[in-house]
KOLBA-228781 format. One line per field, with one value per residue (C-alpha): residue number from 1; chain; x negated, y negated, z. Coordinates in steps of 0.1 Angstrom, whole numbers, padded with zeros to 4 digits. Layout:
<pts>
num: [NUM  ...]
cadena: [A  ...]
east: [X  ...]
north: [Y  ...]
up: [Z  ...]
</pts>
This chain:
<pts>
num: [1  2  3  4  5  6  7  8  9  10  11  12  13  14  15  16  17  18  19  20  21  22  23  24  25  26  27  28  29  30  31  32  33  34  35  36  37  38  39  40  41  42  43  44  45  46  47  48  49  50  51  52  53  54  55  56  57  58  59  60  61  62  63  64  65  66  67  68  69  70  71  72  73  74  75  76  77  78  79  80  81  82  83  84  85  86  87  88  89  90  91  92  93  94  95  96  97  98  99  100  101  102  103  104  105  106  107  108  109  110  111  112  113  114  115  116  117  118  119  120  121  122  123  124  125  126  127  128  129  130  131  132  133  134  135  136  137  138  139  140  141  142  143  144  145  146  147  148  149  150  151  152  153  154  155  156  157  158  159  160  161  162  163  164  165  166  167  168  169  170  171  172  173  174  175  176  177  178  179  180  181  182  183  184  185  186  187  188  189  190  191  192  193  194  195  196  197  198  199  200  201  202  203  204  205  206  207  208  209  210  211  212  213  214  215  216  217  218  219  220  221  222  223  224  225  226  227  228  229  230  231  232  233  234  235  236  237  238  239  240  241  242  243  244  245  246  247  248  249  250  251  252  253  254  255  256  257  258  259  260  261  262  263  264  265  266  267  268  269  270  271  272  273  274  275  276  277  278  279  280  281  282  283  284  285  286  287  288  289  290  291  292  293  294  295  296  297  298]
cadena: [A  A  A  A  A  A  A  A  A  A  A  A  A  A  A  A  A  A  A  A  A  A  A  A  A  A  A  A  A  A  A  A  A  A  A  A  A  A  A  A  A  A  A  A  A  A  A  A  A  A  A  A  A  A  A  A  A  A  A  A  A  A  A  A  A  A  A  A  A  A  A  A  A  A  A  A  A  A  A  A  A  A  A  A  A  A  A  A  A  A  A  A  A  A  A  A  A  A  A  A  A  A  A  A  A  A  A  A  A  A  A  A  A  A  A  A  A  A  A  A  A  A  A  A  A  A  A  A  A  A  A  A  A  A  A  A  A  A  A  A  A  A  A  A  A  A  A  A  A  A  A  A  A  A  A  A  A  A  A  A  A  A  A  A  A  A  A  A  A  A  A  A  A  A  A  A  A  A  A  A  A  A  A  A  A  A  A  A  A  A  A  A  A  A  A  A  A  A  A  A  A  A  A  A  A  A  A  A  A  A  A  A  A  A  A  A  A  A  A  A  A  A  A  A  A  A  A  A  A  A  A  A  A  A  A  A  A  A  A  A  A  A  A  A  A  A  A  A  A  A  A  A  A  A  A  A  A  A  A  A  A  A  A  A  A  A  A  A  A  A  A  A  A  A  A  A  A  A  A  A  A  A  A  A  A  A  A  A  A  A  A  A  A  A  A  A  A  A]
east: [0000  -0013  -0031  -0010  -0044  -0042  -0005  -0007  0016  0036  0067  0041  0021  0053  0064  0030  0037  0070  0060  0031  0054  0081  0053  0044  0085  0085  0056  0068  0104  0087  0068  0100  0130  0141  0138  0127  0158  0166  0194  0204  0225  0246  0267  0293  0297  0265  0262  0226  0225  0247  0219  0189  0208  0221  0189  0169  0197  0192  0154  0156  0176  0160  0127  0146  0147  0177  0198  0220  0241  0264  0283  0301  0324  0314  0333  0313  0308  0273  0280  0290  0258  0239  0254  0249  0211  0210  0227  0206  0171  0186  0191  0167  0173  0164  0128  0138  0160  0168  0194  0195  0187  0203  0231  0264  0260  0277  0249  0220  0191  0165  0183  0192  0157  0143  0166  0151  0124  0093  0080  0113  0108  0099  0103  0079  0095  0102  0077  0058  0052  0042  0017  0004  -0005  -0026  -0044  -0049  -0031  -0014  0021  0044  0033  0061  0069  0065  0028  0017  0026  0012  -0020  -0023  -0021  -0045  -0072  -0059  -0073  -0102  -0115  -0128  -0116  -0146  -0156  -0132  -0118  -0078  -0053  -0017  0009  0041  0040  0071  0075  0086  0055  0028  0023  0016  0002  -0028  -0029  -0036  -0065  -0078  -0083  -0097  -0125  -0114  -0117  -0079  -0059  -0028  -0011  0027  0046  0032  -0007  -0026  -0045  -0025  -0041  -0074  -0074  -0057  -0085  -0112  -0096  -0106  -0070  -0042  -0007  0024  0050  0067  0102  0096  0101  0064  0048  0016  0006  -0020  -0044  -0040  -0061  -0099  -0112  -0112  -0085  -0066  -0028  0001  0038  0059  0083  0114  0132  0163  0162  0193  0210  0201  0227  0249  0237  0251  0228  0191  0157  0142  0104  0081  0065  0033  0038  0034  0027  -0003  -0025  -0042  -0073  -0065  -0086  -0052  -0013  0018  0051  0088  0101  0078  0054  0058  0096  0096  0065  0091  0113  0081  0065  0095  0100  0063  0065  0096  0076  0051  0069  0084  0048  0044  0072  0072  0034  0017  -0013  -0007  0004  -0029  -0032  -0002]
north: [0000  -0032  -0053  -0081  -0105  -0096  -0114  -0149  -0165  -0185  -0198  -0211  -0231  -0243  -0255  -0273  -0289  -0303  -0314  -0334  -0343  -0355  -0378  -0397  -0406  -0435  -0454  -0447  -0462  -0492  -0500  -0493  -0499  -0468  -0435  -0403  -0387  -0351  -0341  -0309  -0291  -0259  -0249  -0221  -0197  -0173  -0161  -0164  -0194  -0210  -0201  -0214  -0247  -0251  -0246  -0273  -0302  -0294  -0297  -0322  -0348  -0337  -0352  -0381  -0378  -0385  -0357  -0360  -0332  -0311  -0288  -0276  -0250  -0218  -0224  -0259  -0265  -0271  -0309  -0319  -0303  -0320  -0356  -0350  -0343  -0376  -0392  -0379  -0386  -0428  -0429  -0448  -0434  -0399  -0388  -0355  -0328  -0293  -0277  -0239  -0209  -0187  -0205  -0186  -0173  -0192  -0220  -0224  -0224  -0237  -0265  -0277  -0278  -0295  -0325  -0330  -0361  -0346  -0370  -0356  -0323  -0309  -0272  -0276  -0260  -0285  -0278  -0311  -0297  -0267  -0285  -0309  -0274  -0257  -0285  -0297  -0333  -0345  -0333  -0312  -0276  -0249  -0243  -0210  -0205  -0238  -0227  -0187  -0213  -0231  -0199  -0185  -0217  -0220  -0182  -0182  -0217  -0222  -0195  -0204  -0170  -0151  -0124  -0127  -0105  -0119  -0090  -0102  -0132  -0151  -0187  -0193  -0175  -0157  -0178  -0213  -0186  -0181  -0213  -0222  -0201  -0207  -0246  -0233  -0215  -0180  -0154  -0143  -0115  -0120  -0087  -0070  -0039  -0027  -0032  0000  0012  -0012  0009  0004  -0036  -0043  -0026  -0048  -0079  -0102  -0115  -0102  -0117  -0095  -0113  -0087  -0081  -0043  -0027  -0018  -0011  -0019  0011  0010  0025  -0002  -0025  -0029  -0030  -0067  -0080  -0108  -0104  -0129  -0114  -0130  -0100  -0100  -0068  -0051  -0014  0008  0012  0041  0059  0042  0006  -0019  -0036  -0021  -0041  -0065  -0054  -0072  -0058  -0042  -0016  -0031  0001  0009  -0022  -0020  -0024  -0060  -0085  -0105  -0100  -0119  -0100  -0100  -0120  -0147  -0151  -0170  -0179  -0203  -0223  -0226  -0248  -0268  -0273  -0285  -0316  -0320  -0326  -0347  -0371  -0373  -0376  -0403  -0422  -0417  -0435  -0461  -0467  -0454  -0434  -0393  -0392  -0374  -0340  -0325]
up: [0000  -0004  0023  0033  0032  -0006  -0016  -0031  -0012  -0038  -0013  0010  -0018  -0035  -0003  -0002  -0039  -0034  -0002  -0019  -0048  -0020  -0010  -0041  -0044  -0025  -0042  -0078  -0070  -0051  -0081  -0108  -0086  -0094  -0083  -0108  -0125  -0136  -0157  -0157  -0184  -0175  -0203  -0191  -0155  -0157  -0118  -0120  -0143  -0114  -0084  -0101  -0112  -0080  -0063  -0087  -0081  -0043  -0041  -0066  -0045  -0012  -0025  -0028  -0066  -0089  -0096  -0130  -0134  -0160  -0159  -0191  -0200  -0220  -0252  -0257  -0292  -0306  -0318  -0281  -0266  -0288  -0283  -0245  -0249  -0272  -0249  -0220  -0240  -0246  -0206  -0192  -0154  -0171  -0168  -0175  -0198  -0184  -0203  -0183  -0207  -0217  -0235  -0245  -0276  -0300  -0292  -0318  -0285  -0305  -0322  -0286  -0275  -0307  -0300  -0266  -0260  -0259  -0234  -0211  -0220  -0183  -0195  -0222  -0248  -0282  -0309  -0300  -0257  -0273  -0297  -0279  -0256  -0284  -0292  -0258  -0254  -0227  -0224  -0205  -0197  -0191  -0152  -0148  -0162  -0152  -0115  -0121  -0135  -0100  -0077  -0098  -0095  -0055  -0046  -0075  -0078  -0109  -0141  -0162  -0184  -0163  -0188  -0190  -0200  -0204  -0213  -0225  -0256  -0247  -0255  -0223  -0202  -0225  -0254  -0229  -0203  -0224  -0244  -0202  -0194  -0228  -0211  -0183  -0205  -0199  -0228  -0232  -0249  -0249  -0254  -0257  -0260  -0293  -0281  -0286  -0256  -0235  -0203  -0213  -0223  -0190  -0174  -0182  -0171  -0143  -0141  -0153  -0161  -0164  -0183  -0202  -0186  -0178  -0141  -0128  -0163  -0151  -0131  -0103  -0122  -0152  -0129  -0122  -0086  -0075  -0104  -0094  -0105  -0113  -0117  -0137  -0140  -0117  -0123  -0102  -0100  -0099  -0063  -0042  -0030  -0005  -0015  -0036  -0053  -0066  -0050  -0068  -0083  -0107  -0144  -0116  -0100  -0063  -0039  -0065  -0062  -0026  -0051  -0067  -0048  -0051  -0062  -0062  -0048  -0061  -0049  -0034  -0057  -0087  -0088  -0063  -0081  -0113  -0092  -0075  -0106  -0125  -0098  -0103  -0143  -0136  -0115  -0142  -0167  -0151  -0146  -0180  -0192  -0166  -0180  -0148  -0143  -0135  -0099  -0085  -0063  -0084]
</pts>
């Protein structure tokens, strides 16, 4: 099992980081008059859609932020959604757009995120965010890898020549994931389902990122002694017998790494950096547009 002075603790360090971002508040609305706004965009009833919204506007205005928030019904045509993101981007009080995925399926996703302001884009998903990314300009960097990036640099320090594997290429997680380490001057593979020897290339990795949506793929022995580990994955099993509901587990298989120098768990790991990190690009985004130097420690 694994040692409990080997779990990156991700609760306690996002704790840390909206505490921090909390902080910084204050001075930006003293020097704009106006305090950093998020809009939020929840189109139709999903049970989990409603949780992790509910959980953003919360944080969100305990941090003494602006909260904007929508709620729209399920059978929302694609020409309304798209007025309310114009609308949203022409709102000066808006810093920045987070229209929850998935949408019902009706809804063109991607058209919906091309028509969001790239400089408000806090989940880092338009074509420009994800540009700006590869060839490394300043811009907004996806939540959920940019907070799996600082738990990493927290426990290691400096990633320079560190070898990186990344299993999963989402747009959401993989694809930014690695474009990250890349910056931080590790040599990356980002790999998937269909890589051959999958074992075998996760074994040679100084850090590895599992990303790929699959209940503990990664087996024990997939990892080198001393590999540091970031679960993305958050997976629930089948119910045992006499329970209602199956535990949650990541894409690693959790009893099997007592030999990673380092691991996340499910739950408690990375999820609760999404949320931190997403207050943390909407306060910089929102120095940005007010003109202001990057708020620093974040």
């Amino acid at each position: 099992m694994t040692a409990k002075n080997n779990i990156i603790d991700g609760k306690a360090f996002a704790a840390s980081l909206r505490e921090q971002v909390g902080m910084l508040v204050p001075a930006f609305l003293e020097k704009t008059g106006r305090a950093p706004g998020l809009a939020v965009v929840l189109v139709g009833d999903d049970p989990a859609s409603q949780v992790y919204v509910g959980s953003k506007i919360k944080m969100t205005r305990a941090l003494g932020m602006e909260s904007f928030e929508h709620r729209l019904p399920a059978d929302t045509a694609q020409e309304d959604l798209n007025v309310l993101v114009e609308k949203l981007n022409a709102d000066d009080a808006v810093d920045g757009i987070l229209v929850q995925l998935p949408l019902p399926d009706h809804l063109d996703q991607q058209e919906v995120i091309d028509l969001i302001d790239p400089d408000k884009d806090v989940d880092g998903l338009t074509p420009t965010s994800t540009g700006r990314l590869a060839l490394g300009i300043e811009g907004l960097v996806p939540c959920t890898p940019l907070g799996s990036l600082k738990l990493l640099k927290d426990h290691l320090g400096d990633l320079s020549g560190k070898d990186a594997v990344v299993i999963g290429r989402s747009i959401l997680v993989g694809k930014p994931m690695a474009q990250l380490l890349l910056g931080e001057n590790c040599t990356v593979t980002l790999a998937h389902s269909r890589t051959q020897n999958l074992p075998d290339v996760v074994r040679r990795a100084d850090i590895v990122v599992a990303a790929v949506g699959r209940a503990e793929m990664v087996k024990g022995d997939w990892l080198k002694d001393g590999a540091v580990v970031i679960d993305v994955g958050i997976n629930r099993l089948d119910p045992e017998p006499g329970k209602e509901r199956g535990r949650l587990v990541g894409d690693v298989a959790f009893a099997e790494a007592a030999h990673a120098s380092a691991i996340t768990p499910v739950p408690g790991g990375v999820g609760p950096m999404t949320i931190a990190c997403l207050l943390r690009n909407t306060l910089v985004a929102a120095h940005r547009r007010a003109g202001l130097p990057d708020p620093e420690g974040i």
